[in-house]
N, C-alpha and C positions, 0 to 999 in steps of 0.2 A: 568699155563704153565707146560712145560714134561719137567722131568729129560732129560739132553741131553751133551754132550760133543762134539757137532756140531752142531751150529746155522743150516747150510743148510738141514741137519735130521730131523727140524722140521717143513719141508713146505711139501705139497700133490699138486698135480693139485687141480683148483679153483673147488671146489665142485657145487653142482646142486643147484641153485637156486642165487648164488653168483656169478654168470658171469659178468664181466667187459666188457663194447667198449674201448677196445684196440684204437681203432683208433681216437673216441673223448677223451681219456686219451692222446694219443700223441700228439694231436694237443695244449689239455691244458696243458702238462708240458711242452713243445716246446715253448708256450709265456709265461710260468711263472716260471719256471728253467734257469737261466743264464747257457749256455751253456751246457745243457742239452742233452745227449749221444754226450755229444762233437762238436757237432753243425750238426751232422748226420742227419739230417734231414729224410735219406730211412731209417734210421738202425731198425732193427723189435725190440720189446718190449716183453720179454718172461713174463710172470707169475705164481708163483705160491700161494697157499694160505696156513699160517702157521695152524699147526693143533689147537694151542693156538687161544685163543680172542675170545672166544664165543659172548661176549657183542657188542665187534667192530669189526667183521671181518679184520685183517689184511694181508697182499700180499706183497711178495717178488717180486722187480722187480728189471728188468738189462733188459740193452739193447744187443742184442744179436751182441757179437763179443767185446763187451768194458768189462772192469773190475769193472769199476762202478755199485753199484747197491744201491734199495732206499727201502722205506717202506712205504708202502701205508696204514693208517687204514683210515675205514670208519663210517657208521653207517649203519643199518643191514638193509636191503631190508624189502620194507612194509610200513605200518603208524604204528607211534610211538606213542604207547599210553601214557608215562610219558613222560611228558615233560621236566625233569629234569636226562632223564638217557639217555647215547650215546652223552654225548656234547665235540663232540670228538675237540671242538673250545678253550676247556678251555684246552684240553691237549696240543692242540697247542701253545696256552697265555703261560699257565705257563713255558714250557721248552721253547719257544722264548725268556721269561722275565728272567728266571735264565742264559740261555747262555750269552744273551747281558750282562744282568749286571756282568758276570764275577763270579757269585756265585759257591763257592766250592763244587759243587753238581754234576756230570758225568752227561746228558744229551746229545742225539742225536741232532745234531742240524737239527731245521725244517727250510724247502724251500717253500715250499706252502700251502695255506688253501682255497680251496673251498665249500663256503658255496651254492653257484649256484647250486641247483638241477636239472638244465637242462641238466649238463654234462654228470654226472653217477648216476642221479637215488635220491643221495643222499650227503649230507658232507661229505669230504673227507681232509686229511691232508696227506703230502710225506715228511718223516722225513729219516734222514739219518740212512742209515746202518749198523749198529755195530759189527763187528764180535767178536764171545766170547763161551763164558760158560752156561748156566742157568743150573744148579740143582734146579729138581724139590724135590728129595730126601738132605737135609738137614744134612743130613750124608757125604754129598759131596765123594761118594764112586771114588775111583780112584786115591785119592789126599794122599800124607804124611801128619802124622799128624801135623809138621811144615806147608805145606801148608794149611792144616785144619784151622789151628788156625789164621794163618796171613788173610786167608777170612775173618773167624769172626769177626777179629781185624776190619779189611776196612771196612765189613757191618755197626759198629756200629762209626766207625769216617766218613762215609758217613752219616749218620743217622745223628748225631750230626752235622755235617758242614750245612744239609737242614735245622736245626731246629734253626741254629745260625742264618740265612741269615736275614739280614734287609729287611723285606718284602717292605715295604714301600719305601722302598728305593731300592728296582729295580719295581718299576712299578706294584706293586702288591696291592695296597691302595685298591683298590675295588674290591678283588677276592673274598671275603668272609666277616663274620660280625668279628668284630673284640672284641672278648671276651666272654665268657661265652657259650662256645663250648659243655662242656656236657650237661649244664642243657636246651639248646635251642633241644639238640637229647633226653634229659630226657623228653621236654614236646612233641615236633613233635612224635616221636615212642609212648609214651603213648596213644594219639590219633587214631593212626593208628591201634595202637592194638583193640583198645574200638571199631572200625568201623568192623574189622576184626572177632569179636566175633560176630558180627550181624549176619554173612552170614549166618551161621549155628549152629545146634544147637552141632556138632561132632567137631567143631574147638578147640582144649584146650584154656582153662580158664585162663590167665594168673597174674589176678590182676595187671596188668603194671604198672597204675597213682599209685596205693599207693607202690609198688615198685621204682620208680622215687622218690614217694616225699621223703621214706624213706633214698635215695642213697643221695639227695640232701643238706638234713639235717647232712649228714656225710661229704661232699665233700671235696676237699683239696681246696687250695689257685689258683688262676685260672694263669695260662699261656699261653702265646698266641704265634705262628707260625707258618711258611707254614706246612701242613701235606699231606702227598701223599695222605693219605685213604685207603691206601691197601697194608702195605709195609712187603712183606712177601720174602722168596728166591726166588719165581716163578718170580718176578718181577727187579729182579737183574744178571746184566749180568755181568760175569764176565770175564777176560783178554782169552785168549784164553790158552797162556801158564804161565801167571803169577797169585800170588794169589791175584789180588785185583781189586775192580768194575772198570771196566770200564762205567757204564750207567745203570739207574732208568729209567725204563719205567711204562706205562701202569697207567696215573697221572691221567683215566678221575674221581676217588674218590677225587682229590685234591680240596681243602681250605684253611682258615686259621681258626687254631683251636685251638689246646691244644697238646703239641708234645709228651705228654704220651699216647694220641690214636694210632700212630704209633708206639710207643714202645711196646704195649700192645699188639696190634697184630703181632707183632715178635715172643712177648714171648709167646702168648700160642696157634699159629702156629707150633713152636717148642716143647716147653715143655710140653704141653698139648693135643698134636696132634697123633696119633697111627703114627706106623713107618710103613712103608712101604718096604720090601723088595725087590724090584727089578723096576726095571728103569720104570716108569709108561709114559712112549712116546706114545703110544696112548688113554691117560685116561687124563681127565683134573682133576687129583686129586693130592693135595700137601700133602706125606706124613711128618710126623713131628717125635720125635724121642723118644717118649713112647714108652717102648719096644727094644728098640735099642739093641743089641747084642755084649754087651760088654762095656767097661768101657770109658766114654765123656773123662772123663780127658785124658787119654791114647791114643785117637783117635786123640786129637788135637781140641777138640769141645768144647766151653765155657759151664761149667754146669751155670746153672739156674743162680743163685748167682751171681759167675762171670759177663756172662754176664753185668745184672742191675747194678754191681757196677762199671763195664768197663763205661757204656752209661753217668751214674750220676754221674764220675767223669770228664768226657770229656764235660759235660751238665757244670760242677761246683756247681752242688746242692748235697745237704747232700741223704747218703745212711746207712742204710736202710730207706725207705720213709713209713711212718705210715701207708701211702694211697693207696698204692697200692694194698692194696685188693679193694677199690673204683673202681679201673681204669677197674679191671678184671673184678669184678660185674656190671658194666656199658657193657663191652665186652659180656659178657654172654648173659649179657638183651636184649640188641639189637640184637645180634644172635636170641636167643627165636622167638623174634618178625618177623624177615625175614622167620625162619622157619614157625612160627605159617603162615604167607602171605601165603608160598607157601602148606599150607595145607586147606586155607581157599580158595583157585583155586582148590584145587581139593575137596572139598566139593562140588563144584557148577560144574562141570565137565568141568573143566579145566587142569585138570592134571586128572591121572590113580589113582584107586581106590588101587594098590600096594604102588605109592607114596606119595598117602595123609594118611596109614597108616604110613607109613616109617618117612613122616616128622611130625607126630603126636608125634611119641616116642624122636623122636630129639629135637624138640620143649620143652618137660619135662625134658630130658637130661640136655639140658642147662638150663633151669629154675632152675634146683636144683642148677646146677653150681653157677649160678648168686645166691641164696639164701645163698649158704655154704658161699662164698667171702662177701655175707652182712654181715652173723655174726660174721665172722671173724672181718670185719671192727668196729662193734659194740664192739668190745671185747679190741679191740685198740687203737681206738681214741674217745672224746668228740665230743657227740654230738654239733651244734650251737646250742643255746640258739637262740627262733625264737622272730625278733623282731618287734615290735607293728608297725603298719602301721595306723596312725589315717591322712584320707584322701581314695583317692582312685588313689595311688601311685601302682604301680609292682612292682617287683623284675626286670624285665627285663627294667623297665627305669633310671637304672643305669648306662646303657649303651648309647652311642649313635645312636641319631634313624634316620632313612630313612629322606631326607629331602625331603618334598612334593612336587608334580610337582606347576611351577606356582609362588612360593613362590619365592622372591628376596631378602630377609632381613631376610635368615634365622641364630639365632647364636642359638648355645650349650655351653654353657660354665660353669665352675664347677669353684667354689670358696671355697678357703678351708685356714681356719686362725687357728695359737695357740700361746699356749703360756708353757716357761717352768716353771715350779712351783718347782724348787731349787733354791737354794741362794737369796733367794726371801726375800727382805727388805722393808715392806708394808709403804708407804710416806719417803723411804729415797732414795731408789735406786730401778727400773724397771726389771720385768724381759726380758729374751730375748723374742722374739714374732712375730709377723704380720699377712703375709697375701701373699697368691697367685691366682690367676686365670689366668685361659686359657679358652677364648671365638672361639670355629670354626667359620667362617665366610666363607660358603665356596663358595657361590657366589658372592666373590671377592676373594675367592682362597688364603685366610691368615687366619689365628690366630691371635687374639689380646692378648696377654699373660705379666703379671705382676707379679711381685715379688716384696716383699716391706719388709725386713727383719730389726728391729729394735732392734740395740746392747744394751746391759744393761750398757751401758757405755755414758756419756757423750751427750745422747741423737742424735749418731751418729747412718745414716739407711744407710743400703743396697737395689742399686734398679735396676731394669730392668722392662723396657716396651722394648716389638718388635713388631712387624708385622711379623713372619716369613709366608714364603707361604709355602700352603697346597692343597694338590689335593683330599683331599674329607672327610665328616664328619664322617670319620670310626674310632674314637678313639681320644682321646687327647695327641699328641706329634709331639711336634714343640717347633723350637729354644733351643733343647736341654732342655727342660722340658716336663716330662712326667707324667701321673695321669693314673693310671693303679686301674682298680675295680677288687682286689683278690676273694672278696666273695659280692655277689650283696646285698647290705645293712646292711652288717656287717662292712666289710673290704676294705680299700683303700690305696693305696701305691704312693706317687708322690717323685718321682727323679728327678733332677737337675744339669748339672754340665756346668761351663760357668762361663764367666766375669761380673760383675755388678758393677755400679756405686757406689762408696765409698762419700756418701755425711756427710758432716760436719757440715752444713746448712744446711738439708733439704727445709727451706723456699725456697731456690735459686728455688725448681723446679716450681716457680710460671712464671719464665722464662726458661722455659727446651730450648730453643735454646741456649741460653749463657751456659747452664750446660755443655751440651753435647759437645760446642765449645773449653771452659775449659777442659771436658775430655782428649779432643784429643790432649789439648797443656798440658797437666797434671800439673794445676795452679789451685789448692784449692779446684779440684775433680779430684779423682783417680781411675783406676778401680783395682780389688784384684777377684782374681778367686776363686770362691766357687764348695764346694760339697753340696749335701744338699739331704738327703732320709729322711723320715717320714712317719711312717705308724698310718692309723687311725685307730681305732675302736670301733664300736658301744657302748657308754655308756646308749643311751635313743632312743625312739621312732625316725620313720619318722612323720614328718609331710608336709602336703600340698597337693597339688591338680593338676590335670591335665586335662584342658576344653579337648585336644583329646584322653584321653581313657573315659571322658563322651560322648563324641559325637560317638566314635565307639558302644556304648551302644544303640544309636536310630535308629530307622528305616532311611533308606536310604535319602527316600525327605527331611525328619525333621531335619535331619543332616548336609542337604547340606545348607539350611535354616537357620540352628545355624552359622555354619560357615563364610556366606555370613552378618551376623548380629556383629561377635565379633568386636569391636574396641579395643582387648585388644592387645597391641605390647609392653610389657613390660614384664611381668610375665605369661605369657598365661599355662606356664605349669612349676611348681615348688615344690621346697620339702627344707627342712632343716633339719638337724640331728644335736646332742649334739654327741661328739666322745671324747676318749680318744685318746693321743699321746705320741708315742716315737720314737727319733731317733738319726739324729746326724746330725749338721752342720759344716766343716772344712771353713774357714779361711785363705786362704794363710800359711795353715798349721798348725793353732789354732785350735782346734778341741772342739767344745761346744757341751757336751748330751744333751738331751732332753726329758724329760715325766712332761707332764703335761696333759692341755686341750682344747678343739677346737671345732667349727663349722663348718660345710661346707653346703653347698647350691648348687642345679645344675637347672638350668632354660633352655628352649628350645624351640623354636618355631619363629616366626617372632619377630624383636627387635631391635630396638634403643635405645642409653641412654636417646635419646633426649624425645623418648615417652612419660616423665613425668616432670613435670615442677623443682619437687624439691622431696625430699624426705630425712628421717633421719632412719637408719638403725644402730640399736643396740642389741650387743652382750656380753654377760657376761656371763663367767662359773666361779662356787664357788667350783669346784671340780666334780667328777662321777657323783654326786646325787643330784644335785642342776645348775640350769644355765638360764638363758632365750635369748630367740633371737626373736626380732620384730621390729617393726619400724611405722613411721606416714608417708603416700603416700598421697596427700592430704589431702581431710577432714577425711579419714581412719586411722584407727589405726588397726594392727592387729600383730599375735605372739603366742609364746609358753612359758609360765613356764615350763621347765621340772623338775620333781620330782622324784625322784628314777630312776627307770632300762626301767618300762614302762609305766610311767603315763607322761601326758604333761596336764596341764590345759592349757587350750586356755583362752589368752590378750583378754578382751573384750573392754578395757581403756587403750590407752598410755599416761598419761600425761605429757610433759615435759615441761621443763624451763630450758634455757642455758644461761651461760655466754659467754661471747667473748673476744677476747684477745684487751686489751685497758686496761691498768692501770688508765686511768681517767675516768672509767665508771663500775662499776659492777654491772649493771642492769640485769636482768634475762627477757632473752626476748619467750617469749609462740610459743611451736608448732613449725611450721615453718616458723615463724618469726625469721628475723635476720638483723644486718648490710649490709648497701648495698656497700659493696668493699670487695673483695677478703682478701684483708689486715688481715680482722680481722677474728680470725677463732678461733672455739669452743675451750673454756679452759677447763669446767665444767660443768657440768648441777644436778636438780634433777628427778628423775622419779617416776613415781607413776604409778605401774602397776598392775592394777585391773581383777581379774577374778571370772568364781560362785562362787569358793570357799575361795575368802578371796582378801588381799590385800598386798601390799609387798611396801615400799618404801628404794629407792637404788640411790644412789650418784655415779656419775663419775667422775674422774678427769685425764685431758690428759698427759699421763706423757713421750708421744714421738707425733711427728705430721708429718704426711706427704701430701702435696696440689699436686693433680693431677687436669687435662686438659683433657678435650677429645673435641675434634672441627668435626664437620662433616658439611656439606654445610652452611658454615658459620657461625654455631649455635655453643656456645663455653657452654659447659657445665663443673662446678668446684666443686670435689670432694675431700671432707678436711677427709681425712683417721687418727681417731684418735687415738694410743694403750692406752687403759683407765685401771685404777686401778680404781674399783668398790667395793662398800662397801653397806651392806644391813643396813640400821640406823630405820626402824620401818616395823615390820611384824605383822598381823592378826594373831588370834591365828593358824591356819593352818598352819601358815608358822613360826610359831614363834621360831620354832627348829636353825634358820639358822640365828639367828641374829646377827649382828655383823661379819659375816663371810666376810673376803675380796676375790676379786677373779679378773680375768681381761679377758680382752677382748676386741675388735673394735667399735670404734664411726661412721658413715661415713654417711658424711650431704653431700648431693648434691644437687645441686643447679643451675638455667639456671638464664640467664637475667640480670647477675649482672653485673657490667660495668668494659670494661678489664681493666687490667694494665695498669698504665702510664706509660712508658719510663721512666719516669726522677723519678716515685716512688724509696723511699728507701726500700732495705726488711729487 
């Protein structure tokens, strides 16, 4: 948009080829505007078209003789070759969704959305009118430097109040994917580019993909928010005589993403951008303040600095940020790529042989840009260390994924346990430890979500199960628990904060209706509010497998074919990792650290517990470099030894032998065999876990318990969640380095068919 200090300055008569029916437009705002020119039903409709909005042509309108007036954007006369640009539907969603919900963001409020192209031609939205300011010069000429400065202020506590909004929570759940926002534009632009170089042989060269990979392997820790996608001064309107926004326009780049993409392009709109001297009102170009004639501070303009420590202390994150040459370098690259586009259209005579040299040399321009901000980034922060992927696991299925059409029993759920390894007294006293998950369930529109936290004390757990509801598989949070993927298979972050059952008995939850009954008259179960943050990180390989990225590997019928054939509804698609942890859990004000060790698992696809009749699922870490995780599914046995940083041998043998809890019996019963009542539940076991390279035998012993339930069309399935202290008592030479080493970890026997509680049983 033009520099302007008069909205009304920046409309023309509707130009040639943009002409509106005035008359089928008043007939449709007349039935879809509540009182619309006042109920005038003769009164004429003037228009003008603003000289801004190349993409959406947008129109000033008022009714002639009223004071009212509205804004009309559209989409541009013709067929639309991309189908993902001009979706002037999603500018309408999102400022509809931040007005209703009341989010602290200035937005025009919108009256109508026609997507009926029988009207005018094309989609159309009438959003309300704002009168105000736009500086397209960033120098904001005209203003005291007090009022200079108080804008800046408002741009970037606007900016910070869109990037605060609980997306999810005004109706925004499925505006966009939710996570991993650069590396998804690192790999889609990579592509585009590589297509881009075909056309010709005069397009510049840009190496994109090993540019991506190399920005990727730097990146910072991932955040997620609504982002405009475009948020520069052109698109901020400001009060007419005061210094501060009144209204964000022009959202059709908005998503949900990473809110240093809009910072990003603030700053080097600004600070990076040539200055422009004088009011560019019929130029669609935003000058920036390179160059600028005289001294930011003294004019009342945040220099550079300022700025980002204004943003990232209103944000609450630390400044200076390591990474921010990532963010620029990412900004560059994607520049390059749009430019390199529009020179690979004029290769092919699509644009003028003046502009396809023109954006020839801009396209290198910004390539170096984006190269200088890589080594700056290199020079600054650690590389990740990339980690082993044995399977054929992504990076990108760390995320949650699309749920397929058809499907009725689709869950996503991530399960992630530890334990802390201080104050740790091996056969005298437990350390602290458990277990969480959160399953999407989203056609029934809940989470299924647990916490099972077990005190080093007295063999007293913390717990919660809920059902919160959920309007779509775009992330995991609900019920006030949240699992956030920082770095796609490095790093994970899950926060908590909420009420949880204070049990003293754990057995009791063999009847969780009587628990919960107790709760609420607070008789020998209490509830105590917890905090609870924990961050993972990759100590050993991914392991596992996913039958739907084999099957996107086949030809189309042979696929359809695989699929039509799986009877797998339990693990259909899955992965495990060995992680480090640290964090902190509070207490009703007790405050317990945390570093030790942990597993986590994320499974997805069609799924019932019920799917499998029984199964024993076992987990044990001995520190970083040492741990295994597997289990017996049936007549199956399978798992991982993990050994160092990035070896896993693969379990080719599980053997187990359990004891059960019965003082009058210490029988060791094979596999998954066991007693048939609920009563009695694993105390002990031995294991014998065989792979090519050798043999490992390890003891457990349960040294907290917790008995869960899960019922569904009558089918009551019982899982005995055991926190086990583990001890390695004979290794193969291979393994012989580790012997003796204690370690701990989760037991968890499930089991169908056993016969329910009696009433009148004691527990």
């Amino acid at each position: 948009m033009a520099s302007t200090t008069n909205m009304d300055e920046m409309t023309t008569a509707v130009r040639k080829g943009h002409e509106i029916d005035v008359k089928a437009l008043k007939l449709y705002l007349r039935d879809n505007i509540d009182n619309f020119n006042n109920g005038d039903e003769e009164a004429e409709i003037r228009l003008r078209q603003f000289k801004v909005g190349q993409s959406n042509p947008t129109y000033l309108l008022e009714a002639v003789g009223s004071e009212k007036k509205y804004v009309l954007r559209k989409q541009p006369p013709g067929k639309i070759s991309n189908k993902l640009a001009h979706q002037v539907h999603r500018e309408f969603f999102i400022m509809k969704r931040l007005k209703e919900g009341n989010a602290a963001v200035p937005v025009p409020e919108v009256y109508c959305l026609c997507q009926d192209k029988g009207v005018l031609g094309a989609a159309f939205f009438v959003m309300e009118y704002i009168p105000g300011r736009i500086f397209g010069n960033p120098a904001l000429p005209g203003l005291t430097s007090q009022e200079r400065r108080d804008c800046y202020g408002d741009v970037l506590q606007v900016l910070s109040s869109l990037h605060k909004v609980q997306w999810q929570d005004v109706g925004l759940h499925d505006y966009g994917r939710c996570g991993n926002y650069f590396g998804r534009q690192l790999e889609s632009f990579s592509y585009i580019s590589e297509q881009q170089e075909l056309v010709s042989d005069s397009v510049p060269r840009l190496n994109a993909r090993q540019d991506a990979e190399t920005l990727a392997s730097y990146g910072p820790d991932d955040e997620v928010s609504i982002v405009h996608g475009d948020f520069k001064f052109d698109n901020i309107i400001f009060h007419p005589t005061e210094s501060r926004v009144v209204a964000i326009i022009d959202w059709e780049l908005s998503t949900i993403g990473h809110p240093n993409a809009d910072l990003v392009t603030l700053y080097c709109t600004l600070y990076e951008t040539p200055y422009r001297n004088k009011e560019m009102r019929d130029e669609v170009i935003l000058g920036g303040l390179v160059g600028f004639p005289g001294d930011l501070k003294q004019a009342g303009i945040f220099e550079p600095d300022e700025m980002l420590s204004n943003y990232y202390s209103l944000m609450k994150r630390q400044f200076p940020d390591p990474y921010w040459p990532f963010y620029k370098a990412c900004y560059y690259w994607k520049g390059s790529i749009i430019c390199q586009g529009i020179a690979a259209r004029a290769a092919v005579g699509q644009a003028s042989s003046e502009s396809a040299a023109k954006f020839r040399n801009i396209t290198n321009q910004l390539k170096q840009l984006c190269d200088y901000n890589t080594s700056i980034l290199q020079q600054t922060v650690t590389k990740d260390p990339k980690v082993k992927i044995i399977g054929n696991i992504l990076a990108r299925d760390d995320y949650c994924h699309k749920v397929p059409e058809g499907v009725t029993n689709y869950n996503e759920s991530v399960y992630l346990n530890f334990h802390d390894r201080k104050n740790v007294n091996p056969g005298t006293s437990s350390p602290l430890g458990g277990f969480l998950r959160i399953g999407n369930r989203v056609n029934e529109l809940m989470a299924e979500m647990t916490i099972c936290l077990f005190l080093p004390r007295k063999k007293e757990v913390l717990f919660l199960f809920n059902r919160p509801r959920i309007n779509s598989n775009n992330g995991w949070n609900a019920g006030g628990l949240s699992v956030r993927v920082k770095k796609p298979l490095r790093k994970i972050e899950v926060v908590f904060s909420g009420k949880v059952l204070h049990l003293k008995k754990p057995i009791q939850m063999l009847r969780p209706k009587q628990v919960y009954n107790a709760a609420k008259k607070g008789i020998d179960v209490t509830k105590q509010r917890i905090s609870l943050r924990l961050v993972y990180e990759a100590c050993g390989p991914v392991w596992g497998g996913s039958a739907d990225n084999y099957w996107e590997t086949l030809p189309k019928q042979e696929r359809v074919r695989a699929k039509a054939k799986s009877t797998n509804n339990f693990a259909r698609n899955h992965y495990e990792q060995h992680m480090h942890v640290y964090g902190e859990l509070n207490v009703e004000g007790e405050t317990f650290e945390i570093d030790g060790n942990a597993v986590r698992d994320h499974s997805w696809g069609p799924r019932y517990w019920q799917a499998t009749k029984s199964y024993r699922f076992l987990v044990g870490n001995f520190g970083d470099d040492i741990g295994f995780s597997g289990g017996l599914v049936g007549d199956n046995s399978h798992g991982i030894l993990h050994v160092g940083k990035a070896r896993a041998d693969q379990i080719k043998k599980f053997t187990l032998e359990t004891r059960y809890s019965n003082p009058d019996d210490d029988k060791l019963w094979p596999g998954l065999e066991r007693p048939q009542t609920v009563l009695r539940s694993h105390k002990s076991f031995l294991l014998l876990i065989e792979t090519e390279k050798g043999r490992m035998e390890v003891t457990g012993t349960v040294v907290n318990f917790m008995p869960l339930r899960n019922r569904r069309n009558g089918e009551h399935t019982y899982i005995g969640e055991g926190f086990t202290e583990y001890k390695i008592v004979n290794a193969s030479k291979e393994y012989s380095r580790y012997l003796g080493k204690i370690g701990y970890g989760m037991s968890e026997y499930l089991d169908q068919g056993l016969p329910e509680l009696d009433s009148n049983a004691r527990l």
